[in-house]
C-alpha positions in Angstrom: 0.0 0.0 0.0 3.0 2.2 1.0 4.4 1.9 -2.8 1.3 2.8 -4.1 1.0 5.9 -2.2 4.2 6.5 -3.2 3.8 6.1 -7.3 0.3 8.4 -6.9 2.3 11.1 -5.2 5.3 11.0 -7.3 3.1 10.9 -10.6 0.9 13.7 -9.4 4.5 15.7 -8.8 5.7 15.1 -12.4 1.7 16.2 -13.6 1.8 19.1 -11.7 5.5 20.1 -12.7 5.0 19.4 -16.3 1.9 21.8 -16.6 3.8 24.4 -14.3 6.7 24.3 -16.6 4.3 24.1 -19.9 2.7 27.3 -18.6 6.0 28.9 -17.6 7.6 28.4 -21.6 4.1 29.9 -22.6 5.1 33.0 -20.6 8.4 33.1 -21.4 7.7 33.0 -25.2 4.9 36.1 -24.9 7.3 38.3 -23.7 10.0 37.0 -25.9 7.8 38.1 -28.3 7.1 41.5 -26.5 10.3 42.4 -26.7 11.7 41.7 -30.2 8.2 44.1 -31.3 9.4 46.6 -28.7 13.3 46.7 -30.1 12.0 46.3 -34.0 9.4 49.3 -33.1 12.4 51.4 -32.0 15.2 51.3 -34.6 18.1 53.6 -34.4 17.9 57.1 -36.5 20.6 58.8 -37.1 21.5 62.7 -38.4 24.6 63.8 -39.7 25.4 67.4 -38.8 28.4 68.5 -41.1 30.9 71.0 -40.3 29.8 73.6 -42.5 27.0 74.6 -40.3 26.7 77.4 -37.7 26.1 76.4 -34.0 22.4 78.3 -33.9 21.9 75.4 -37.0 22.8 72.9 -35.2 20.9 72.8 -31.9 18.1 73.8 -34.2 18.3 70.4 -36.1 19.0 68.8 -32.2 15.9 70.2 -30.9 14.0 69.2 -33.5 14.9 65.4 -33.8 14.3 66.1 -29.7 10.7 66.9 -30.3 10.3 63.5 -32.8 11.9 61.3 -30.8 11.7 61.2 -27.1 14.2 58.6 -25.8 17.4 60.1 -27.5 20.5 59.7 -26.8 23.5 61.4 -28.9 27.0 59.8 -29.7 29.3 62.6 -31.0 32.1 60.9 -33.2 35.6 63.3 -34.2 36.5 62.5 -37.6 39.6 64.1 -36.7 40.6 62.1 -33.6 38.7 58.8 -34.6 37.0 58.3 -31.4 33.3 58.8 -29.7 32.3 61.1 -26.9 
């Protein structure tokens, strides 16, 4: 009787943990999902400011691509030098 206890309680264990995990990979997969939408929704834009402008022109064209885009970050690159700031 002991052994049969035993069997019913470990094969309710493996039922239980197999639908726990099914519903965890269904999860996992939604926001797997959720994200690649998110990062394809965002791309990265990108404005080149030559040298030829004045300053007043350039914070104008900052300001503006401010206004469009609200998470923005700016990445200066020297052509001179080689290197980002």
């Amino acid at each position: 009787m002991k052994y049969v206890l035993l069997t019913a309680a470990v094969l309710a264990f493996f039922a239980f943990g197999y639908f726990l995990m099914d519903r965890i990979d269904r999860f996992l997969c939604e926001n797997q999902k959720a994200i690649q939408n998110e990062e394809s929704d965002s791309k990265n834009t990108q404005i080149l400011l030559s040298s030829d402008l004045t300053d007043d022109e350039i914070l104008k064209e900052i300001h503006g691509f401010k206004k469009n885009h609200s998470k923005t970050g700016m990445l200066l690159y020297d052509k001179n030098m080689n290197t980002f700031y």
